[in-house]
TORTIMI-333904 format. One record per residue: x negated, y, z negated of N, C-alpha, C, O, CB in turn; residue in three letters. Coordinates in steps of 0.001 Angstrom, whole numbers, plus 500000, padded with zeros to 6 digits. Atoms other than C-alpha are relative to their C-alpha. Glycine has a CB too. Example, Ala and Ser with C-alpha at 12.3 -4.5 7.8 and 13.67 -1.06 7.14 Angstrom:
BEGIN
499110498810500000487700495500492200499100501200500000498064501181499335500992500027498754Ala
500820498810500060486330498940492860500770501090499270500261502198499101499586500462501415Ser
This chain:
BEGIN
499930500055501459754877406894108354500250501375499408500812501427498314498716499414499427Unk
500072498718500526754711410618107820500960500989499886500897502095499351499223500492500522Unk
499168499282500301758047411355108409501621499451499419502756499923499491499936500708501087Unk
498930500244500822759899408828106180498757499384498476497534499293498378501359498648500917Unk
500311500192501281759444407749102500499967498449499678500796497674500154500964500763499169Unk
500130501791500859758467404097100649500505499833498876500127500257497784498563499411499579Unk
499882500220502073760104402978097766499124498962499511498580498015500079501731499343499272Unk
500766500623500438758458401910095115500942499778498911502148499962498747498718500494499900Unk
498718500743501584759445400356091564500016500794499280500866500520498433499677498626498889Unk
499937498546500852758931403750089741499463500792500254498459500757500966499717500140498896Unk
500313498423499840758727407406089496498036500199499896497312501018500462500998500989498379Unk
501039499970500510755343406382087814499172499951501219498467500901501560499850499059499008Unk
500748500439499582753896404175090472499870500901501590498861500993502289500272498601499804Unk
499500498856499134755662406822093195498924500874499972498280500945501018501325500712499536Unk
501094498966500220753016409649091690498394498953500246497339499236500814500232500792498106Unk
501670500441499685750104407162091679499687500055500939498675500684501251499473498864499806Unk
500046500184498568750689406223095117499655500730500915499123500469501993500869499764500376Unk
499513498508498790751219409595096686498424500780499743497881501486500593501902501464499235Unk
501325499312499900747634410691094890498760498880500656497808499156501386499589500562498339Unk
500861501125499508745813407559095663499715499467501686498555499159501955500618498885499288Unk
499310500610499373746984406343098777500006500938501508499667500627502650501267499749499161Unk
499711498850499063747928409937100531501230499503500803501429499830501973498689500386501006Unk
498268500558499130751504408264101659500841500505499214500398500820498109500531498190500135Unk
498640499160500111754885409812100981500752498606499409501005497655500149500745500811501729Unk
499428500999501071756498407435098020501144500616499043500879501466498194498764499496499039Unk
499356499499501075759502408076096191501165499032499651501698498347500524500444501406500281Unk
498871500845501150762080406237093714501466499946499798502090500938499422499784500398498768Unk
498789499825500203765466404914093618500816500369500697500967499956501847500132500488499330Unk
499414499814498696767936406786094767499452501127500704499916501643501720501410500154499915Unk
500434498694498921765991409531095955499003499840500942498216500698501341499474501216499304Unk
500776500546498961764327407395098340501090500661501394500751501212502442499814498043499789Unk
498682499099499249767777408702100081499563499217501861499500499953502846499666502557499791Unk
499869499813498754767201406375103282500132498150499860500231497529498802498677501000500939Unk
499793501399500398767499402508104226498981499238500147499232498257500847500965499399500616Unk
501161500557500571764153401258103377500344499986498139500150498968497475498557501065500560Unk
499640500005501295765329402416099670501246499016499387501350498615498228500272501340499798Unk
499097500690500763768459400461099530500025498422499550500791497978498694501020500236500631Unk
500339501059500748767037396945099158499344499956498595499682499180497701499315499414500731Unk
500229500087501568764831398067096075500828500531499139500684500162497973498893500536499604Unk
499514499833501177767314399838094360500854498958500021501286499074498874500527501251499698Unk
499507500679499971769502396734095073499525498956499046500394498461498328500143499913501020Unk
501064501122500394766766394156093593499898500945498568500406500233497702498297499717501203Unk
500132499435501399766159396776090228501514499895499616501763499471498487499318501642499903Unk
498122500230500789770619396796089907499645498630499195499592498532497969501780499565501534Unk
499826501281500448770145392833089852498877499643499160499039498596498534500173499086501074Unk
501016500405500978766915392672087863499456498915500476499372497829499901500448499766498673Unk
500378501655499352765400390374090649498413500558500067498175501714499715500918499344501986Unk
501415500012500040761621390276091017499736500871501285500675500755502072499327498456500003Unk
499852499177499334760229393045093546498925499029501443499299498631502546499597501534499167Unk
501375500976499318757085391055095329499483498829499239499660498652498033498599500894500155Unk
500990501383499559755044387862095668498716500843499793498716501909500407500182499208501884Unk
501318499563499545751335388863095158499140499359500216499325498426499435499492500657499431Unk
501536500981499109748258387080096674498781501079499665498843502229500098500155499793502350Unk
500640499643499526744910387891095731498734498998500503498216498055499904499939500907499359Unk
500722500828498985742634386610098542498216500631500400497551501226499552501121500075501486Unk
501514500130499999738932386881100067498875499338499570497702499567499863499715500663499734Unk
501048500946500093737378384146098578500496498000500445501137497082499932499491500299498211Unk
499592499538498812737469382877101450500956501384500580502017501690500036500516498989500291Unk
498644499233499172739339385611103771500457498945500551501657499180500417499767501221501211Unk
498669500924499088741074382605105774500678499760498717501788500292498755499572498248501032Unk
499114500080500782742365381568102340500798500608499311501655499815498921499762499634499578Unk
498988498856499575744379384484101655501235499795500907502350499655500404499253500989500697Unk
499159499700499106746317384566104383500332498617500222501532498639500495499539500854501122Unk
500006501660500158746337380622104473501063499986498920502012499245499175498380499166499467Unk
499036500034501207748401381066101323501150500786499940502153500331499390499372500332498883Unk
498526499953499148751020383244102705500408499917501019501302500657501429500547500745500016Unk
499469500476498688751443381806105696500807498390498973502026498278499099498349499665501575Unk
499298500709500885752311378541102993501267500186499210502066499310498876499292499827499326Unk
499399499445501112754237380946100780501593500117501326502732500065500863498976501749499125Unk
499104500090499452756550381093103873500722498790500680501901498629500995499768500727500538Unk
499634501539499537756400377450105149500747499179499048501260498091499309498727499164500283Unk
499233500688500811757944376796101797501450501199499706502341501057498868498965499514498580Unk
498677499383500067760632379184101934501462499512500682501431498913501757499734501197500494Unk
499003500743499154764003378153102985500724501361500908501408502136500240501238499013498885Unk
499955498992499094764657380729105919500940499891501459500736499084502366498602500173500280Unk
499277500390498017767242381124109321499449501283500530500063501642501534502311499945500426Unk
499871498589499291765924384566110229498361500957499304497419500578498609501928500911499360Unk
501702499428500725762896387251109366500853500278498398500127499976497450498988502123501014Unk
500142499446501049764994388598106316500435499226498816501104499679497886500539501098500122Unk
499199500699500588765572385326104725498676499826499815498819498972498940501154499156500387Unk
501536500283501137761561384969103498499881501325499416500390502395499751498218499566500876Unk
500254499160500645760085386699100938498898500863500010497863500522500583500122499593499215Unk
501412499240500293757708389749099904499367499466499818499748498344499483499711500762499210Unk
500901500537500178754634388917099577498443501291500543498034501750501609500366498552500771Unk
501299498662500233751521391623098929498765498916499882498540498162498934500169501268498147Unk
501357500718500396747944390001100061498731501353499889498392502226500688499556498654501435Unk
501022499035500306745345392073098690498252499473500187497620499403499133500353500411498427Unk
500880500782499308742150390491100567498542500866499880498323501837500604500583499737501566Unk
500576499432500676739185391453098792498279499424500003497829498903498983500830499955498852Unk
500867501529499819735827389495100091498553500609499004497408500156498977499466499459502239Unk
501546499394501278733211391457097340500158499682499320499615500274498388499513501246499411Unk
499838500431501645734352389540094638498713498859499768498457497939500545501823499117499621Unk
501475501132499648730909387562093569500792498442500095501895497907500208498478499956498286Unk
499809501744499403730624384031094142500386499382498420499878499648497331498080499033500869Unk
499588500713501542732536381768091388499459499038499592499296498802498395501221499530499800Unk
501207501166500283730341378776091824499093500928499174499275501161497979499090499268501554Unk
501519499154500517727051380991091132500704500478498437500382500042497332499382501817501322Unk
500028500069501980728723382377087895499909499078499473498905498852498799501075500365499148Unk
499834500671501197729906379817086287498989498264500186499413497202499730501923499870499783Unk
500895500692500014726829377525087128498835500745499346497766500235499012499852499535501205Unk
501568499180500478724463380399085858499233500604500770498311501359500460498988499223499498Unk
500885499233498972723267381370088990499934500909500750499103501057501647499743499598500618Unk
499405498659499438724952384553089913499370501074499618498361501113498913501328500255499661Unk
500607498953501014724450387790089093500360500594498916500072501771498703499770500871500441Unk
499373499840501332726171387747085784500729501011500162500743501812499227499162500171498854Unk
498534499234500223729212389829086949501082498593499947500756497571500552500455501292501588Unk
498871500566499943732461387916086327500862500382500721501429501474500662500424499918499108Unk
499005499618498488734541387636089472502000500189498744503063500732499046499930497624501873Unk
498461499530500581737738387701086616499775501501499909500623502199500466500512499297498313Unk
499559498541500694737060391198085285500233500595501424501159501403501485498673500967498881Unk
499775499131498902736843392406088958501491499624500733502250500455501232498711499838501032Unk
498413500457499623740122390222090007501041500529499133502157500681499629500225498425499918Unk
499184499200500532741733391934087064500641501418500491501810501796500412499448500119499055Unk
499812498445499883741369395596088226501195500211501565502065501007501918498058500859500279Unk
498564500152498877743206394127091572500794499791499806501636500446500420500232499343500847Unk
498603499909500676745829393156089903500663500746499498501876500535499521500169499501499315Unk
499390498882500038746546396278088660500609500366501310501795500693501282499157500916499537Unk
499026499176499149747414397465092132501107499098500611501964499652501300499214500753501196Unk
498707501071499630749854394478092967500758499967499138501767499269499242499778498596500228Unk
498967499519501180751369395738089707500397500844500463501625500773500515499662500369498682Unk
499762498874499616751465398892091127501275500116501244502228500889501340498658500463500366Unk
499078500201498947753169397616094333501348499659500042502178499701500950499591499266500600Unk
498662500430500714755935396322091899499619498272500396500529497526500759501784500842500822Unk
499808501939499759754557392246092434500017499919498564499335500554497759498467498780500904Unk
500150500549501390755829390216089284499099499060499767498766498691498641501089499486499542Unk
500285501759500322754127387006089973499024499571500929499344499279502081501400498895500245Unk
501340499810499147750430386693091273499688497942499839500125497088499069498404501501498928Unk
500752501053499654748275383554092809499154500102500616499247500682501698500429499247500427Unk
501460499369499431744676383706093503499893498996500560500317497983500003498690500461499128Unk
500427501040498937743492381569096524498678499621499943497769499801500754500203500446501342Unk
501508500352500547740683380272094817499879498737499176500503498717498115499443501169499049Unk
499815501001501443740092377044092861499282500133499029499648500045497857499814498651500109Unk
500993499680500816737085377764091541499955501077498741499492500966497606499184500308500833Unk
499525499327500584738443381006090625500842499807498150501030500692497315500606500261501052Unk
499621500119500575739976379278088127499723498806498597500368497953497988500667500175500715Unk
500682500591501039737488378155085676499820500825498961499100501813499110498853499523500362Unk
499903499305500832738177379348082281498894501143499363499195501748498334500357499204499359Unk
500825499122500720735454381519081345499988501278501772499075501938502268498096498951499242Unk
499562498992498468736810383685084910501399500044499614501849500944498906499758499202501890Unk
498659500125499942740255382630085045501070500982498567502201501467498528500113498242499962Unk
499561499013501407740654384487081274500400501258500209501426501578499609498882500263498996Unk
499963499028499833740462387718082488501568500505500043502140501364499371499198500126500950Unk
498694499947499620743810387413083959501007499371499667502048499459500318500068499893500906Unk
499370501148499799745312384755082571501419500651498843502603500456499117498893498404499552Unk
499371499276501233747084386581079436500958501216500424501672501703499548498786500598499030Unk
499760498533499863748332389817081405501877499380499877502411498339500260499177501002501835Unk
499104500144500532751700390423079954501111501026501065502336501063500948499679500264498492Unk
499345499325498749752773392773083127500623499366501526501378499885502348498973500854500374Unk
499786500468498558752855390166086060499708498514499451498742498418498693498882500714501381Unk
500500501321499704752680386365086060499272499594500766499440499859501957500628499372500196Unk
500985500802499671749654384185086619500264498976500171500282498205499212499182499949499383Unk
500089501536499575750160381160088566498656499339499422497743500099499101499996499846501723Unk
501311500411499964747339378604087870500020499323501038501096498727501071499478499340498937Unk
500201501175499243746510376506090586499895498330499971500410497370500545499185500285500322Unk
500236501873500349744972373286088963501237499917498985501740498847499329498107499373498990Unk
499368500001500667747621373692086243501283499128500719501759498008500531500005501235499553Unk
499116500800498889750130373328089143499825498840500152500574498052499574499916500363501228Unk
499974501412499421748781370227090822499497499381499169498856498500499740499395499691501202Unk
500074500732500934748064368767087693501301499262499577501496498052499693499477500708499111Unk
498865499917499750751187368850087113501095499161500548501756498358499890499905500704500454Unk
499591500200498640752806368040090142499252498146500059499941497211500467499174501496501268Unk
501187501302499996749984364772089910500609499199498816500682498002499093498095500510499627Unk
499297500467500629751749363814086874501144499671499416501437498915498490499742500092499783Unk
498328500275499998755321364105087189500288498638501279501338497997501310500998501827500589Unk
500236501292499199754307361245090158498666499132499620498114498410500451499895500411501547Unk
500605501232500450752022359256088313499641498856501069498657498738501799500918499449499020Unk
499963500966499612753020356219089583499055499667501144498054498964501279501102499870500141Unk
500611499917498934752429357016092799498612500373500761498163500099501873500599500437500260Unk
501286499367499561749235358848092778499057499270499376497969499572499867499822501463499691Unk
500879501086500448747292356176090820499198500994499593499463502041499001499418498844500982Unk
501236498924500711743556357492090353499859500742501368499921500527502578498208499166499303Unk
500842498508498982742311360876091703498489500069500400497661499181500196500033501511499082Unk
501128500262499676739460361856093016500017501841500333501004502356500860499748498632501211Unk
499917498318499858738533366062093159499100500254501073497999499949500614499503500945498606Unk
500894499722499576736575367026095964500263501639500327501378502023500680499701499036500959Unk
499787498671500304735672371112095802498663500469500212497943499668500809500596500290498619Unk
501035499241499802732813373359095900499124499687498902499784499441497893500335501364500131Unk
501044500224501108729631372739093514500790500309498451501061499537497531498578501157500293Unk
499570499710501553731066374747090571501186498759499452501147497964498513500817501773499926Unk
499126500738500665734310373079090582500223498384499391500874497772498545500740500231500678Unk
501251501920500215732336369348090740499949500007498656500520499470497707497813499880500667Unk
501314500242501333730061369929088287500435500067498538499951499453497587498762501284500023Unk
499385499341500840732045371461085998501033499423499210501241499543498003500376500909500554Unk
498896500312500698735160369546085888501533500812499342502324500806498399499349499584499159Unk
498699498947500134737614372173086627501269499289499927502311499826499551500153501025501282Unk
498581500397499757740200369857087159500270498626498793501258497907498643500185499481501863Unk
500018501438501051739479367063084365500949499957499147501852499175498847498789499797499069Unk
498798499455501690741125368882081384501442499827500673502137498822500520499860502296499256Unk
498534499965499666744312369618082992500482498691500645501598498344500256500305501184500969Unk
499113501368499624745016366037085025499803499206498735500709498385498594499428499042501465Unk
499399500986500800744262364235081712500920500188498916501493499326498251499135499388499537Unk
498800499712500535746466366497079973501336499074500079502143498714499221500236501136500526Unk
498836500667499494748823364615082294500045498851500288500763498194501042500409500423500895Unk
500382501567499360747115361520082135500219499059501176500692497966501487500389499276499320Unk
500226500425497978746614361002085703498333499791499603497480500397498955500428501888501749Unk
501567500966499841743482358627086246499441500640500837499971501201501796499942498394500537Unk
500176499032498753740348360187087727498922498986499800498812498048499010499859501902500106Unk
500646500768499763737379359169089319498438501089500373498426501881501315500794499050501042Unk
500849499080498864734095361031090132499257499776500710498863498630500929499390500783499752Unk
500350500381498626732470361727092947498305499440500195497673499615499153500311501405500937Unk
501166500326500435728952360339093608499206501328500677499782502093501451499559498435500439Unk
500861498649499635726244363135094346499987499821501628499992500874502265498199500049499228Unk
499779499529498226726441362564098266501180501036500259501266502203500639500487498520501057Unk
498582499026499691730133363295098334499805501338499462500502502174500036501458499419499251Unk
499976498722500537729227366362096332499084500994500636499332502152500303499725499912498655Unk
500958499159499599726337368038098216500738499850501518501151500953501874498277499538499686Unk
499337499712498917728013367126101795501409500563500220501773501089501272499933499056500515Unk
498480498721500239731729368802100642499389500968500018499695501703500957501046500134498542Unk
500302498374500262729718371915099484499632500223501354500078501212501934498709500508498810Unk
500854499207498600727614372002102905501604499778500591501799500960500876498193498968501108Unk
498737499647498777731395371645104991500622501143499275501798501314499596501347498606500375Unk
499311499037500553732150374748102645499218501055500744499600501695501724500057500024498420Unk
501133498756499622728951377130103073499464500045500873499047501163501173499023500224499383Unk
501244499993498958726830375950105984500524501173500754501682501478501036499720498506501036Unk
499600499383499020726450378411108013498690500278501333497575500796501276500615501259499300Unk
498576499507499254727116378743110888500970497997499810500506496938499388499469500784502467Unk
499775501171500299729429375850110838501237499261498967501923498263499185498884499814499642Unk
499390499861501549731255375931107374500840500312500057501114501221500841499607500689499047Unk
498149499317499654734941376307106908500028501343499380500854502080499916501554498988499095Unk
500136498389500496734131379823104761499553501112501423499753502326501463498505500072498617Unk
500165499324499198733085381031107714500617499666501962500665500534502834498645500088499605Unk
499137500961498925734882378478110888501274499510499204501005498342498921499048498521500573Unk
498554500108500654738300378047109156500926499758501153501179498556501077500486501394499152Unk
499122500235498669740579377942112403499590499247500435500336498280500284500197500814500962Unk
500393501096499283738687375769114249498532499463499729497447499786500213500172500343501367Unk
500842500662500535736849373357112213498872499521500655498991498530501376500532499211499542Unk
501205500927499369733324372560113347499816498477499553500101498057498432498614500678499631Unk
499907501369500303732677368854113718499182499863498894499533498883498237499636499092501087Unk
501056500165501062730105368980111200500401499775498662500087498916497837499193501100499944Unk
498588499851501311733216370547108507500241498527500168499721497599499548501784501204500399Unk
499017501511499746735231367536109783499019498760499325499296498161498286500311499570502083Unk
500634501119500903732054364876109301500044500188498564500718499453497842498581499817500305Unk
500189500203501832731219365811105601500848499634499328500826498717498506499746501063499182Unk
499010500274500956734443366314104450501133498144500088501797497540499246500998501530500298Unk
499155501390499681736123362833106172498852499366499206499450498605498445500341499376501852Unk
501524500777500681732195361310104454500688500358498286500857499486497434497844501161500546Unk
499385499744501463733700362882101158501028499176499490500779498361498601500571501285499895Unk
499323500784500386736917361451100896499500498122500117499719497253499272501131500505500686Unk
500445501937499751735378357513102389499152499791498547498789498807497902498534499513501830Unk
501244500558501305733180358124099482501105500180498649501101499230497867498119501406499760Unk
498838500205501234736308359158096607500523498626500252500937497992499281501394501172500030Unk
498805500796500066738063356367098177499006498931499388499346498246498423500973499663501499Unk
500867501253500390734498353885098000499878500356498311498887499863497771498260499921500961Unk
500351499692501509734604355060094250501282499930499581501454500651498598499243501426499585Unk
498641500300500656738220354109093527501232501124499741502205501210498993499631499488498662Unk
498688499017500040740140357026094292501071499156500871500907498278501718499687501707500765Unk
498121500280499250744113356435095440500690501435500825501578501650501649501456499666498296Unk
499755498567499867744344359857095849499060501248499705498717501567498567500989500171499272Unk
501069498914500068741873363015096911500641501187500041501485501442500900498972499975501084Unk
499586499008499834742488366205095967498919501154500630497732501277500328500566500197498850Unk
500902499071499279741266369067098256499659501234499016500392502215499145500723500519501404Unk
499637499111500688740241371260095598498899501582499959498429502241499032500190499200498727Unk
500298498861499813738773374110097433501217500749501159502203500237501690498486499908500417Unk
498500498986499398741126376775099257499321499512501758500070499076502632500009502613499416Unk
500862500142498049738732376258103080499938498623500276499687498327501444497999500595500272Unk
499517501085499793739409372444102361500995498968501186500761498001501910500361500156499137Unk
498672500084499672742766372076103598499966500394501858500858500175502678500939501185498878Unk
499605499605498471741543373603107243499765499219500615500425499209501655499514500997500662Unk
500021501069499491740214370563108193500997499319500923500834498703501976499822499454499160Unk
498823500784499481743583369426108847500409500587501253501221499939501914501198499972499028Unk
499493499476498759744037371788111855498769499235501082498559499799502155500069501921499969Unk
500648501225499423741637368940113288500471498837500655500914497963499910499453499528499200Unk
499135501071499879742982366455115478499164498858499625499701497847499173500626499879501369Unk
500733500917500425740005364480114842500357499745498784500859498621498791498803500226500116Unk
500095499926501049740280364875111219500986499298499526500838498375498725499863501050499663Unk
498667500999500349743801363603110906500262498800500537501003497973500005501172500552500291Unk
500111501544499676743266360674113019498937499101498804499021498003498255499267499887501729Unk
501198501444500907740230359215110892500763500611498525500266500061497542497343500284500066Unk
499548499808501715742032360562107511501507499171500030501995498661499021500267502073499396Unk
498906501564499905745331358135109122499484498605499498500278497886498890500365499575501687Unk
500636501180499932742979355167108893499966499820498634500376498734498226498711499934500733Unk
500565499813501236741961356041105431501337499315499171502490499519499552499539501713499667Unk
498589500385500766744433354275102851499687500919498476498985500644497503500217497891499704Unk
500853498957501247744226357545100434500917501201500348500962501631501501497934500437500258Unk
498933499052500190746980360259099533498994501105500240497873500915499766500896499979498521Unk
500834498862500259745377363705100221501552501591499602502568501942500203498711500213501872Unk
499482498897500796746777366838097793499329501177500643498107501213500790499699499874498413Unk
500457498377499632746391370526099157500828500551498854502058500575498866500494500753501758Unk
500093499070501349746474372384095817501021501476500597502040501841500011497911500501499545Unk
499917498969499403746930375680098473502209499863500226502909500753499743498668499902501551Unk
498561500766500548751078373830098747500244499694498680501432499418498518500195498700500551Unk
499585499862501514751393373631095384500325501344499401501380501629498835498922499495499165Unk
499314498780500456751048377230094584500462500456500468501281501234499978499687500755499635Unk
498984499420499403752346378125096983502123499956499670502980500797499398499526499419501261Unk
499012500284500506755422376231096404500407500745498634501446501394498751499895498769499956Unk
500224499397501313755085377618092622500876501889500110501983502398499930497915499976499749Unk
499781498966499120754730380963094034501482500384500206501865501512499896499397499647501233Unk
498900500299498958758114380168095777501349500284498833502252501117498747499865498107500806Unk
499500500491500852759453378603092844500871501520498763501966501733498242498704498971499493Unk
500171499132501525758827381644090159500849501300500535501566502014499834498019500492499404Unk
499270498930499395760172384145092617501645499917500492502218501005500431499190500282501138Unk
499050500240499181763391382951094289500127498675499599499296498180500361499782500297501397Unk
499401501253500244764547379456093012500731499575500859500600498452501346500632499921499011Unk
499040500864498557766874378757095548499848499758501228500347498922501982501042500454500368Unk
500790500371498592764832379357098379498751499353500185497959499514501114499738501078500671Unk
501469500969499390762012376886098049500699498357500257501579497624499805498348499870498406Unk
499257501065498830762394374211100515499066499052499219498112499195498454499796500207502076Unk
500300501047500532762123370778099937498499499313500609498173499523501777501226499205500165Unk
501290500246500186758708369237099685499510499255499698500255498414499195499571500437499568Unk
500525501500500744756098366574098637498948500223499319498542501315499715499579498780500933Unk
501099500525500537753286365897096653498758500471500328497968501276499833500001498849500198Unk
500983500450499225751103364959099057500408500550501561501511500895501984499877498369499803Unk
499838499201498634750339366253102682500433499073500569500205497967500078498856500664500759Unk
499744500512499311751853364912105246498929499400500966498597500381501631500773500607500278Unk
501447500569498695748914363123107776500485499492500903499785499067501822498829498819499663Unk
């Protein structure tokens, strides 16, 4: 590294870098080498510089979300996907505990804000936090307004997405971490789109949270290879959206979705007659979408099982 230069998106972020950082950063054309000639190529055309991700709540979900951000890219080669800056950050407090009251009255937005500054810094236009919870308005505010970088929402997305197929998705059913339960993170926005919902009964809600947190055990902390325990609750979760008239469950925590690297999990969730939504494909797709239009690959709804 010490004996070539990084471009960056300005002279500005060039000086921050070089005091912050202690790396050798410089702008344009006086990057003077061929690491420089794709960004000054991308500032000629006025194309977007990075993808940003910020991650750590979960750390598997992070990186879970650009490993997505590339599964939806349309790609023959390495330089046919896109940037993508994950800034993986696992001290951000717990978003349940705030916005239930039971934290320690920091707001995980104001601290997800100050990261976003440096994925500004990195030159990303167009951010997505790997969080659902994350994205309960009295958090989600912090960031939601910044007039420097675009804010994906998540539930916004598969709200969305849930109601441009209607038809097909009948009634929902949210299963997520305590806060996002209790709370009704996802209510407002699907009846925006009047998509039918259903909620969950207090079993399904205390055995999702334990396949989140238990630990040891818990996909926050077993994410790759789901303990059977993950697998029981959460397959007990959906039997219970579906015994409560869901058509369709949405996974609406980010450590959700790992389940599926379960072979168990996808056999007894075949049986199940019940659409399941990974939110984590949605923004991604989004993500995809906001950056590069022509390269997001074709896609569904609903996961494949």
């Amino acid at each position: 590294m010490s004996g070539s230069f990084l471009p960056v998106q300005s002279a500005g972020h060039a000086d921050l870098l070089n005091s912050s950082l202690g790396l050798r950063f410089r702008f344009g054309q006086d990057a003077g080498n061929e690491l420089g000639k794709p960004v000054k190529r991308a500032l000629r055309l006025g194309a977007n510089l990075m993808i940003g991700i910020i991650g750590g709540m979960g750390v598997y979900a992070g990186t879970d979300l650009v490993d997505k951000v590339s599964e939806m890219t349309i790609a023959a080669g390495d330089r046919d996907y896109l940037p993508v800056a994950l800034l993986s950050y696992p001290d951000i407090p717990d978003r349940s505990a705030f916005a239930l009251g039971s934290g320690d009255g920091i707001n995980p937005g104001v601290i997800v804000n100050e990261l976003i500054d440096k994925l500004v810094i990195l030159g990303c236009t167009v951010c997505g936090v790997a969080c659902n919870t994350f994205h309960m308005e009295s958090i989600f505010r912090h960031v939601a307004e910044r007039s420097d970088i675009l804010m994906l929402n998540i539930v916004d997305e598969t709200a969305a997405m849930l109601g441009a197929h209607q038809s097909e998705v009948g009634t929902v059913a949210v299963l997520g971490t305590q806060g996002t339960v209790r709370l009704g993170l996802y209510e407002t926005a699907l009846s925006a789109h009047e998509v039918a919902q259903v909620p969950l009964p207090e079993s399904a809600i205390i055995r999702v949270s334990n396949a989140i947190r238990d630990v040891p055990g818990g996909l926050k902390v077993q994410a790759l290879m789901p303990s059977d325990s993950a697998v029981a609750n959460v397959i007990a979760g959906v039997q219970d959206a579906v015994a409560s008239g869901a058509d369709t469950v949405v996974l609406g925590c980010t450590e959700l979705p790992f389940i599926l690297r379960s072979e168990q999990a996808r056999r007894q969730l075949g049986k199940i007659p019940v659409s399941i939504v990974d939110p984590g494909i949605l923004l991604a797709r989004a993500l995809v979408r906001s950056y590069a239009p022509t390269k997001l690959a074709a896609g569904s709804w609903r996961v494949n099982i």
